[in-house]
Residue frames as qw, qx, qy, qz and C-alpha x, y, z in Angstrom:
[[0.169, 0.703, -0.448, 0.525, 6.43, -0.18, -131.76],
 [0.487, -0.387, -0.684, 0.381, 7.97, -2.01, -128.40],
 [0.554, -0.790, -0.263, -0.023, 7.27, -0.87, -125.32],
 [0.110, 0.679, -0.565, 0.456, 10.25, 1.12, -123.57],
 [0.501, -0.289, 0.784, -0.227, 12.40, -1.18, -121.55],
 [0.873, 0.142, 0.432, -0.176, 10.91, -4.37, -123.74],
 [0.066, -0.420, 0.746, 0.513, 13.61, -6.39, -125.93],
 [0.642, 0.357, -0.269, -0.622, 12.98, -7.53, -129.18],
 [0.858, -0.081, 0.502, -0.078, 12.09, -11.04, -129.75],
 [0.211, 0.480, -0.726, -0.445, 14.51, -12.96, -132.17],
 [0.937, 0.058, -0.150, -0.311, 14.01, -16.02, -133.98],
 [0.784, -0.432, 0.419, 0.154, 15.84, -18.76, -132.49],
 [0.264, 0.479, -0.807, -0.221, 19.38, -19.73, -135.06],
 [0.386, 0.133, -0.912, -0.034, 18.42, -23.39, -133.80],
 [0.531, -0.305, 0.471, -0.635, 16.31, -25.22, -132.08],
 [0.227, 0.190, -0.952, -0.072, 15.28, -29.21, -131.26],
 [0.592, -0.321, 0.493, -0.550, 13.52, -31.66, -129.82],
 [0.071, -0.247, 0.950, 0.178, 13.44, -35.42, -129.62],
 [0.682, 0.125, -0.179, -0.698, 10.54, -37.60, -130.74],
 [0.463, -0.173, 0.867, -0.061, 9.42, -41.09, -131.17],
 [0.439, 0.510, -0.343, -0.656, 9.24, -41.96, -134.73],
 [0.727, 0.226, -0.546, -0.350, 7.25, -45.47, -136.12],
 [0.950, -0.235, -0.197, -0.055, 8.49, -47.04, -132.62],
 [0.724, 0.173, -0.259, 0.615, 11.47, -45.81, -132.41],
 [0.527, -0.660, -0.418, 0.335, 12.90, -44.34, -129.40],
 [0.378, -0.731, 0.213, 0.526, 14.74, -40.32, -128.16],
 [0.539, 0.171, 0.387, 0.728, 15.18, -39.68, -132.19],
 [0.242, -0.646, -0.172, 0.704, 16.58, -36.39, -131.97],
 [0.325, 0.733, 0.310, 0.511, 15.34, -33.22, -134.70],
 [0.307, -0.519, -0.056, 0.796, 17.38, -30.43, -135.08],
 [0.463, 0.809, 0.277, 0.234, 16.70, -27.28, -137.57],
 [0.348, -0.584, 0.272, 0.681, 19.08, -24.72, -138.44],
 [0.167, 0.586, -0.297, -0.735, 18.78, -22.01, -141.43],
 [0.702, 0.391, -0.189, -0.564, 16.73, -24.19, -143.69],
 [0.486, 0.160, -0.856, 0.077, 18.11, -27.94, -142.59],
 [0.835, -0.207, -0.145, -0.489, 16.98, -30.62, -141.02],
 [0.400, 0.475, -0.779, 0.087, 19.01, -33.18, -138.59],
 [0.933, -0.252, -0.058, -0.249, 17.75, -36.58, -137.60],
 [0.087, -0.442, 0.866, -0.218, 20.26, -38.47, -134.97],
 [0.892, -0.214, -0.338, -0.210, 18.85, -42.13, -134.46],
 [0.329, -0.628, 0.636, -0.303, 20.39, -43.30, -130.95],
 [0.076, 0.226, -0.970, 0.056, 22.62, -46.51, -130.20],
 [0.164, 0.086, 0.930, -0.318, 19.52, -48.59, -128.43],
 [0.694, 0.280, 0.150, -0.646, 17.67, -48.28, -131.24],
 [0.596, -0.521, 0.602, 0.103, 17.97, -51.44, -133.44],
 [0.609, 0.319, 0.611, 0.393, 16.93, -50.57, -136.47],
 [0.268, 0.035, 0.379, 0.885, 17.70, -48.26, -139.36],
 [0.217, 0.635, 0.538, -0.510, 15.21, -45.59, -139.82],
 [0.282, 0.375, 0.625, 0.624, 13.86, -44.95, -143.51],
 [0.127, -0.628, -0.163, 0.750, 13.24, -40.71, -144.04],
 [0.295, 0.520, 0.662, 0.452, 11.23, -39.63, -147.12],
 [0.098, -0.746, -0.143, 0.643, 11.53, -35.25, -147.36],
 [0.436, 0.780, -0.074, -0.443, 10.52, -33.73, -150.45],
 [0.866, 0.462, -0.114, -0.154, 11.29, -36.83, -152.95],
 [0.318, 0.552, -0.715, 0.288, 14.79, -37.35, -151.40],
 [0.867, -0.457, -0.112, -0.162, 15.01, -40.77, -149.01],
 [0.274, 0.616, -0.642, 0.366, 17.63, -41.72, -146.89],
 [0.891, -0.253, -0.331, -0.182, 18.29, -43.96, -144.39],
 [0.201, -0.717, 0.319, -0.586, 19.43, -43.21, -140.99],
 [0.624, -0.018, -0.756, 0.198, 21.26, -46.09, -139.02],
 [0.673, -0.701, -0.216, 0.090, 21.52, -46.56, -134.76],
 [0.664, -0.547, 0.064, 0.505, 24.12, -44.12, -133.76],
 [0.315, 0.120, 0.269, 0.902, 23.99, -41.57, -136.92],
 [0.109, 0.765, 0.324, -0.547, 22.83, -38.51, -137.94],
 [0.345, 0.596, 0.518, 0.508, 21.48, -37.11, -141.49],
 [0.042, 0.438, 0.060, -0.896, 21.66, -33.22, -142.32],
 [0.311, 0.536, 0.662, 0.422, 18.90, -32.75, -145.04],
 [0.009, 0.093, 0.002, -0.996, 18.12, -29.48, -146.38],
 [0.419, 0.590, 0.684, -0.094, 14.62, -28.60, -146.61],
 [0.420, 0.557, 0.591, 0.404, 12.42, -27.65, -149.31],
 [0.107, 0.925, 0.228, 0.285, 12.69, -24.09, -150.59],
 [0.313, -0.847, 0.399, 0.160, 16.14, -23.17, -149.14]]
């Protein structure tokens, strides 16, 4: 039981953060209700190759991939 006066804690709907993936720079993960979205930015200068529960894909400079993950 809370405390009186203490809100409950939710689970974020979304949340991010960017990363540097194999050398590559500020590539940005987002989640959201059982997906998955990888942005590669412009000043990177190659194509980044993503391998997520037997599905690959390949993620130019200056897009962005929604995958869904596993079990949703």
């Amino acid at each position: 039981m809370a405390e009186p006066g203490a809100a409950p804690l939710l689970e974020p709907s979304e949340y991010g953060f960017c990363a540097r993936f194999h050398g590559h720079r500020g590539v940005s993960l987002r989640m959201r209700s059982g997906k998955l979205c990888v942005s590669v930015p412009d000043f990177n200068e190659t194509p980044i190759r993503l391998d997520l529960a037997g599905r690959s894909v390949t993620i130019a400079p200056e897009d962005s991939c929604w995958l869904h993950l596993p079990g949703n």
